[in-house]
Kinemage of the C-alpha trace (Angstrom):
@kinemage 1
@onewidth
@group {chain A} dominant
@subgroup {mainchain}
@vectorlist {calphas} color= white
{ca unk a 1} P -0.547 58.328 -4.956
{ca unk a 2} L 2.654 56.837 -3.827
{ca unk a 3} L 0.576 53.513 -3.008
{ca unk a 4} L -0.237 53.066 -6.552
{ca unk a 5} L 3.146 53.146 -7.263
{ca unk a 6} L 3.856 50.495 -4.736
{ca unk a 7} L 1.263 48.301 -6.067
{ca unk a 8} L 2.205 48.804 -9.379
{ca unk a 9} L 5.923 48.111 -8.426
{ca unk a 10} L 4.686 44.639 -6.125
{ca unk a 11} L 2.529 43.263 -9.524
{ca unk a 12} L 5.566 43.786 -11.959
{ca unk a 13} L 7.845 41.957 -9.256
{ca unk a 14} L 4.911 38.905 -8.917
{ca unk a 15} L 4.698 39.036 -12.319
{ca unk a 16} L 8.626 38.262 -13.137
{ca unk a 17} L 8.700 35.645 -10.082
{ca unk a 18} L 5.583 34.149 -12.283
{ca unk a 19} L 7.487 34.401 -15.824
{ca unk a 20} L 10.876 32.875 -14.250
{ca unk a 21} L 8.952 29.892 -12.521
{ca unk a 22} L 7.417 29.892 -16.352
{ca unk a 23} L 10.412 29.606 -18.083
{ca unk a 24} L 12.421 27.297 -14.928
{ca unk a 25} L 9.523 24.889 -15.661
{ca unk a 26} L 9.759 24.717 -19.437
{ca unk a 27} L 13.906 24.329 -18.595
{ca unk a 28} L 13.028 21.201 -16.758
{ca unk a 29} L 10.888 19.555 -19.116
{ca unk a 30} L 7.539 20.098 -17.420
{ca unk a 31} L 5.958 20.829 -20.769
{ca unk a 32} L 7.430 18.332 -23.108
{ca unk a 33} L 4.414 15.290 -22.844
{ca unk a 34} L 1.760 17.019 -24.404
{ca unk a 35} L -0.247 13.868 -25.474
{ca unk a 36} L -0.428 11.698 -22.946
{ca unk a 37} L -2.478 13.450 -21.077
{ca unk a 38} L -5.081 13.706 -23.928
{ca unk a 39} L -5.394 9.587 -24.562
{ca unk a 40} L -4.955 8.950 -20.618
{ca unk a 41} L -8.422 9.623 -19.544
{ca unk a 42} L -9.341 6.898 -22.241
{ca unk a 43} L -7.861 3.848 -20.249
{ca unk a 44} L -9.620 2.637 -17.614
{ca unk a 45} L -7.745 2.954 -13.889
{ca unk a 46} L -6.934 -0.995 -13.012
{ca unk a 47} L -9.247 -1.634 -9.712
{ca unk a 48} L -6.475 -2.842 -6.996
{ca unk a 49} L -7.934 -5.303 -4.828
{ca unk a 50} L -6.917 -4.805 -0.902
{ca unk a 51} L -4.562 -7.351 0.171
{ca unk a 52} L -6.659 -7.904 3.492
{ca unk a 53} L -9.615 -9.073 1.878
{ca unk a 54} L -7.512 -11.855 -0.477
{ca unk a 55} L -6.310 -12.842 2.791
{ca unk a 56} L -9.566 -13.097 3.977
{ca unk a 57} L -11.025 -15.174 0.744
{ca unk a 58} L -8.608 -18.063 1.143
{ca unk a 59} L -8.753 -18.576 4.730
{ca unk a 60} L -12.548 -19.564 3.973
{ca unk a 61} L -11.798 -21.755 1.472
């Protein structure tokens, strides 16, 4: 018995650790874009060329 009040005393300590990281992260604007995220996957990522092979293309011309 007194290990289910040990566990039940370790999840209400995780729990508050887990509500304070909540609330430090709303503190710190974490949650304040909430739209950009939602258009962003509707760009396309610009394809970066390596720099080895333009080095490579205008030695052979």
């Amino acid at each position: 018995m007194n290990m289910i009040y040990f566990l039940i005393g370790c999840s209400i300590l995780l729990a508050l650790i887990f509500l304070a990281a909540f609330f430090w992260a709303t503190k710190n604007g974490q949650h304040d874009d909430t739209y950009t995220p939602s258009v962003r996957i509707l760009f396309d990522d610009e394809l970066k060329v390596p720099e080895e092979s333009e080095k490579c293309d205008e030695d052979h011309l």
